[in-house]
VOSE-738034 format. One record per residue (C-alpha): residue number from 1; x negated, y negated, z negated; residue in three letters; chain. Coordinates in Angstrom, 1 decimal, always signed. Example, Ala and Ser with C-alpha at 12.3 -4.5 7.8 and 13.67 -1.06 7.14 Angstrom:
2
   i      x      y      z  aa ch
   1  -12.3   +4.5   -7.8 Ala  A
   2  -13.7   +1.1   -7.1 Ser  A
//
This chain:
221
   i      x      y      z  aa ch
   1  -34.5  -46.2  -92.1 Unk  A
   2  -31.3  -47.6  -93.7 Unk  A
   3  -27.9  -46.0  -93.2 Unk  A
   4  -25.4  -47.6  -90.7 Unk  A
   5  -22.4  -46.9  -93.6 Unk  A
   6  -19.5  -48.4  -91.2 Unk  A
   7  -20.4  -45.7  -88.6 Unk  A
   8  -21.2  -42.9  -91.8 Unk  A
   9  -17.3  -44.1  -93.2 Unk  A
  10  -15.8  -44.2  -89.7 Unk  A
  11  -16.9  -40.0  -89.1 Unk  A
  12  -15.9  -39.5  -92.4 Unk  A
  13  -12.9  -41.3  -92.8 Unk  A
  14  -11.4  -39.0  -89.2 Unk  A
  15   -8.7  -36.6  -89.2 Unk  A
  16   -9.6  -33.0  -89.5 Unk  A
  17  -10.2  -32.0  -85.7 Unk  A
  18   -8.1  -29.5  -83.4 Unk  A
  19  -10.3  -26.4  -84.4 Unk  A
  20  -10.1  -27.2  -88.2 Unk  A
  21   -6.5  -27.8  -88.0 Unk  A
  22   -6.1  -24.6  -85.8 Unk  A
  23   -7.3  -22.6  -88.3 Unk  A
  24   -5.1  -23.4  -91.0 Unk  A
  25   -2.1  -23.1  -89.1 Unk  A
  26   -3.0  -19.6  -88.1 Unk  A
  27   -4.1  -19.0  -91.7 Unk  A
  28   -0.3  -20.3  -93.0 Unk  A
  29   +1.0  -18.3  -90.0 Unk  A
  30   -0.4  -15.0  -91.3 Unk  A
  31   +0.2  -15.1  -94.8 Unk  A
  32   +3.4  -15.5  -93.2 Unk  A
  33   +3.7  -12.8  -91.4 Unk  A
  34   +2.8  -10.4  -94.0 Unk  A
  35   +5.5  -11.6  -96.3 Unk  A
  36   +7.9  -11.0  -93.4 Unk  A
  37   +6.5   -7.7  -92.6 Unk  A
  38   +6.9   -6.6  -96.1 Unk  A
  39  +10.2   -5.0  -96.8 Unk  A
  40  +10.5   -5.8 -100.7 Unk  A
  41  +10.0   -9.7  -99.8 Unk  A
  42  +11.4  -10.2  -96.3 Unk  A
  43  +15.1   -9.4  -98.1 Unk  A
  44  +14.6  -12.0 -101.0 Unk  A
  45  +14.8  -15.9 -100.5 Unk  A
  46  +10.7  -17.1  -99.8 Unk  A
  47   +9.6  -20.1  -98.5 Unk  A
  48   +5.8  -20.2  -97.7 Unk  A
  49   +4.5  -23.4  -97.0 Unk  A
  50   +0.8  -25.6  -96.9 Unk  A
  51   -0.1  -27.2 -100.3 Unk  A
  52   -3.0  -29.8 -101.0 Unk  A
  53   -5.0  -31.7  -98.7 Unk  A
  54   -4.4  -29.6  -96.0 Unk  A
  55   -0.9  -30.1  -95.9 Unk  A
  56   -1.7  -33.7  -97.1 Unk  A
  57   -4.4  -33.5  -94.1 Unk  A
  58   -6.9  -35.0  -96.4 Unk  A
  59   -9.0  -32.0  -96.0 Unk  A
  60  -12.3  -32.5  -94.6 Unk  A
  61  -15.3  -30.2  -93.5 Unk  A
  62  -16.3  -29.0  -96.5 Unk  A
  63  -12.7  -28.3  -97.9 Unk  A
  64  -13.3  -24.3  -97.1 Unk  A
  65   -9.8  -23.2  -98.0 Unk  A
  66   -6.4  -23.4  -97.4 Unk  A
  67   -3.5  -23.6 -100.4 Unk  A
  68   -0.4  -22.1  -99.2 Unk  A
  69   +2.4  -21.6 -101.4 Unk  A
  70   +4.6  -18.5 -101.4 Unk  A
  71   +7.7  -19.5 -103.2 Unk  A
  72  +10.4  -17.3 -104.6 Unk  A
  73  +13.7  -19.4 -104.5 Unk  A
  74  +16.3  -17.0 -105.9 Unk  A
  75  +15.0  -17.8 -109.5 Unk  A
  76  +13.8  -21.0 -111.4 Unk  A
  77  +12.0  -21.7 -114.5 Unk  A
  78  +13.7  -24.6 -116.4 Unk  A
  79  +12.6  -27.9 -118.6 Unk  A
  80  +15.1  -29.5 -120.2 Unk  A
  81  +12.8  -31.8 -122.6 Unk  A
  82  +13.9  -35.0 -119.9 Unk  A
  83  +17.8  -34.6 -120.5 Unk  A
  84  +20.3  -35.4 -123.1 Unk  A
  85  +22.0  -32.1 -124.3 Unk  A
  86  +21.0  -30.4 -121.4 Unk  A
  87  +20.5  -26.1 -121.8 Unk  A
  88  +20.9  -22.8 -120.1 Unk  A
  89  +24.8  -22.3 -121.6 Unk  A
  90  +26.0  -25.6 -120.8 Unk  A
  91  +24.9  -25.6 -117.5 Unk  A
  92  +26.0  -22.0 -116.5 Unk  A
  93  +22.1  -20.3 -116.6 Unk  A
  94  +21.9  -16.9 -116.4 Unk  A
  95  +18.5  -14.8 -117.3 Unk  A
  96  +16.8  -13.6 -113.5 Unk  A
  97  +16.2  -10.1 -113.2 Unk  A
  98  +13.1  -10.3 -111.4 Unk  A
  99  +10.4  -11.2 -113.1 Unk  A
 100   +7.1  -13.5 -112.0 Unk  A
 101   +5.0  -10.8 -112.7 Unk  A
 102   +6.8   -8.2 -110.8 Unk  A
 103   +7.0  -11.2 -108.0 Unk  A
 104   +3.3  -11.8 -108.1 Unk  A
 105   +2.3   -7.5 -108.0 Unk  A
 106   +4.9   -7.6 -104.5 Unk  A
 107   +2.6  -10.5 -103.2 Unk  A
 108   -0.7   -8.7 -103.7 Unk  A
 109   +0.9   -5.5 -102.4 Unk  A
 110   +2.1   -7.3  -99.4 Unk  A
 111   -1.1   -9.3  -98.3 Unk  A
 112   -3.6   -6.0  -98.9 Unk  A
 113   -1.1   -3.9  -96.8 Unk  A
 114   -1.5   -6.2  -94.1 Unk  A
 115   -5.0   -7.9  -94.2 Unk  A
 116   -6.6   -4.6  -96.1 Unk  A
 117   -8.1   -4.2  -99.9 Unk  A
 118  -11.5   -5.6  -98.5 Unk  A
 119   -9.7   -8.9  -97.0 Unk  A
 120   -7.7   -9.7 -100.5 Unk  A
 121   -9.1  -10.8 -103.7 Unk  A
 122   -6.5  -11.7 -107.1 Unk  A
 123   -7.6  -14.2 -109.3 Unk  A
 124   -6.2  -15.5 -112.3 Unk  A
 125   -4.1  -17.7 -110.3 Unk  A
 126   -3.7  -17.2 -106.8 Unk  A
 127   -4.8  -14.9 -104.2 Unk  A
 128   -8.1  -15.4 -102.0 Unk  A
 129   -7.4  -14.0  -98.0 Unk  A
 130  -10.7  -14.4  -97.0 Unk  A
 131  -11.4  -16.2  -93.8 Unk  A
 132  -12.4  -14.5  -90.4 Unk  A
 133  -13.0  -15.7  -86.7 Unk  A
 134   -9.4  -17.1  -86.0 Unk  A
 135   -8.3  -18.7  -89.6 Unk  A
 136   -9.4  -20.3  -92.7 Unk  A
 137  -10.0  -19.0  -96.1 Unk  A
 138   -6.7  -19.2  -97.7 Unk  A
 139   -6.0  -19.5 -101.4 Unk  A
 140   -2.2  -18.1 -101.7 Unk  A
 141   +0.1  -19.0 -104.9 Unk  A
 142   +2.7  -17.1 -105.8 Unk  A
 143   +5.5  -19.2 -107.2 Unk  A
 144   +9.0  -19.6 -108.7 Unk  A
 145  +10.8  -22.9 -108.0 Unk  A
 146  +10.6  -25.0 -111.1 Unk  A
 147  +13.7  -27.5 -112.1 Unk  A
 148  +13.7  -30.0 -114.3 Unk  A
 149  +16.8  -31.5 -115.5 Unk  A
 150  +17.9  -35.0 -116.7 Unk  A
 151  +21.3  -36.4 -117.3 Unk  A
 152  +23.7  -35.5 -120.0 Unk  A
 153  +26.4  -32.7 -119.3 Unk  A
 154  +28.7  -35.0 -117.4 Unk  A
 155  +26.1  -36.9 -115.0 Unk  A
 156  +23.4  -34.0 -114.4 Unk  A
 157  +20.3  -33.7 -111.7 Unk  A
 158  +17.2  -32.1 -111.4 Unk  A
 159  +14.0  -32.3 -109.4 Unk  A
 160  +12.9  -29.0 -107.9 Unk  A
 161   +9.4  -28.0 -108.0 Unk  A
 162   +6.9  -25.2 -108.6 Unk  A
 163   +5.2  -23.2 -111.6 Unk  A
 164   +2.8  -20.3 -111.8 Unk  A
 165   +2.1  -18.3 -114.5 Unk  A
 166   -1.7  -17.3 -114.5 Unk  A
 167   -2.6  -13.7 -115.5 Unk  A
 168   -4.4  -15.0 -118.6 Unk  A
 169   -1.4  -16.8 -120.0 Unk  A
 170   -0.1  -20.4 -119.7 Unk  A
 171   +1.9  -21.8 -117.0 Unk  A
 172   +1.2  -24.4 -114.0 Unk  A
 173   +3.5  -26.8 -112.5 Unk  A
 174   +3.2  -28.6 -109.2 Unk  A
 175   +4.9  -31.0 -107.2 Unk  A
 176   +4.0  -30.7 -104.0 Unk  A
 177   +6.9  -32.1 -101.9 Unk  A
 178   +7.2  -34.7 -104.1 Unk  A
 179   +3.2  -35.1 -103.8 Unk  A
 180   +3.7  -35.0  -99.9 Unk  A
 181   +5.9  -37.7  -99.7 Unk  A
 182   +4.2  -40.1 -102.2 Unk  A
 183   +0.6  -39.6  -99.7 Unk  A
 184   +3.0  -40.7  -96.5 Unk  A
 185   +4.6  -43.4  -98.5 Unk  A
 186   +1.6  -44.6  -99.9 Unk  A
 187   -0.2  -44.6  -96.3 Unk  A
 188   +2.2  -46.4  -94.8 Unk  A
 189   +1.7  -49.1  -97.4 Unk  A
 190   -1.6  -49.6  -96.7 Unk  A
 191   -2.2  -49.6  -93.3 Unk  A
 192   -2.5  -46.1  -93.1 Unk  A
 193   -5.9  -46.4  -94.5 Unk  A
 194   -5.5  -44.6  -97.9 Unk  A
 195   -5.7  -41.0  -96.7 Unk  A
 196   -8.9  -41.8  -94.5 Unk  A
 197  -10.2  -43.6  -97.6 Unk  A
 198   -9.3  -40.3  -99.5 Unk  A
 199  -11.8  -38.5  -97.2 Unk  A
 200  -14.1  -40.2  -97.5 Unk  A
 201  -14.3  -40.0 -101.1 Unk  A
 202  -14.5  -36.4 -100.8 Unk  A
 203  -17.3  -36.6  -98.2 Unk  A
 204  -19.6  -38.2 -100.6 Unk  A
 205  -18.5  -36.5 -103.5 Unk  A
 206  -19.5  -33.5 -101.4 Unk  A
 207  -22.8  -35.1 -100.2 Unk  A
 208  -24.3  -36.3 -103.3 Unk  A
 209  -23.4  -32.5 -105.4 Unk  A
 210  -25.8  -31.4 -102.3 Unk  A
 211  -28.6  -33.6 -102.8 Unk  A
 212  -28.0  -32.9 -106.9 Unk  A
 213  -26.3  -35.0 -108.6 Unk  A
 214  -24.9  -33.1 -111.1 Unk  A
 215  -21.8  -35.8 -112.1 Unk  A
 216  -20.7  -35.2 -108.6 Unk  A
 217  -20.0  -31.3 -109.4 Unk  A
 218  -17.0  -31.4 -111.6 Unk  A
 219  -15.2  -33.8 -109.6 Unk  A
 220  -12.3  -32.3 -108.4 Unk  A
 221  -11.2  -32.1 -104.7 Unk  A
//
């Protein structure tokens, strides 16, 4: 029996439903709550926030975690390779005197006090809460804000986003505001059909690694 594809793309082109949606927000709400319940982070400057396709809401099915970003604000890594003249001195920098790592071990600390040691796994990167009746999986990043600067020292800016530093070495650098409002914008434009086509994308990306084809695997989300 052939495939009736308009009716396959319709489903798969939908908005994540209420229950799927649900459970994210009460994921993002509880990662949340134990920063706020920790007394090392609740008194420093954090912003936690959705990442990725959930916050982009081109999640679908499949998709069985949550980004969420835990951002530490009162401390930036720098790149001045985009300016002209631009450095720490002449714009005033000052070395922080907390350090990522330090940030990262108060994160772990934080999420095992309040989901438990069995409910928290660190990886190299990010933090797996594992999922449980009422929320998601949720990968958690822990994160300094990221600046980079352009201008010369008289007409100066910089765009804020956010870098990781994995446990074995390196650095990673995101833009997810930026990557936020470039999705809207871009939806908009066309009819509000790009982040449905997005979806469906991943749903047969998804579907063909399930019935083996291997080029689907590496395809990232």
């Amino acid at each position: 029996m052939s495939r009736d594809w308009e009716a396959t793309f319709s489903s798969w082109g939908a908005a994540p439903g209420a229950t799927e949606q649900t459970k994210c927000e009460n994921a993002e709400r509880a990662i949340r709550k134990a920063i706020e319940a920790c007394a090392t982070l609740n008194a420093k400057p954090i912003d936690v926030f959705t990442q990725g396709s959930y916050a982009n809401r081109t999640n679908v099915r499949q998709d069985s975690d949550v980004d969420i970003c835990v951002l530490y604000t009162g401390a930036f890594f720098t790149d001045y390779s985009m300016s002209q003249g631009l450095n720490g001195t002449v714009l005033g920098h000052t070395n922080g005197t907390y350090p990522y790592s330090e940030f990262k071990n108060d994160v772990e600390a934080a999420l095992v006090d309040y989901f438990g040691t069995g409910s928290v796994t660190r990886g190299k990167k990010a933090f797996d809460v594992h999922a449980n009746t009422y929320r998601i999986d949720a990968d958690v990043v822990p994160c300094f804000e990221h600046r980079r600067f352009m201008g010369t020292p008289e007409n100066n800016w910089s765009e804020s986003g956010t870098q990781m530093n994995p446990d074995n070495g390196g650095s990673i650098i995101n833009w997810p505001r930026q990557n936020y409002a470039n999705g809207v914008a871009k939806n908009d434009a066309t009819g509000r059909r790009f982040k449905a086509v997005t979806r469906i994308l991943k749903r047969l990306r998804n579907e063909m690694a399930e019935e083996g084809y291997e080029a689907a695997v590496p395809i990232p989300s």
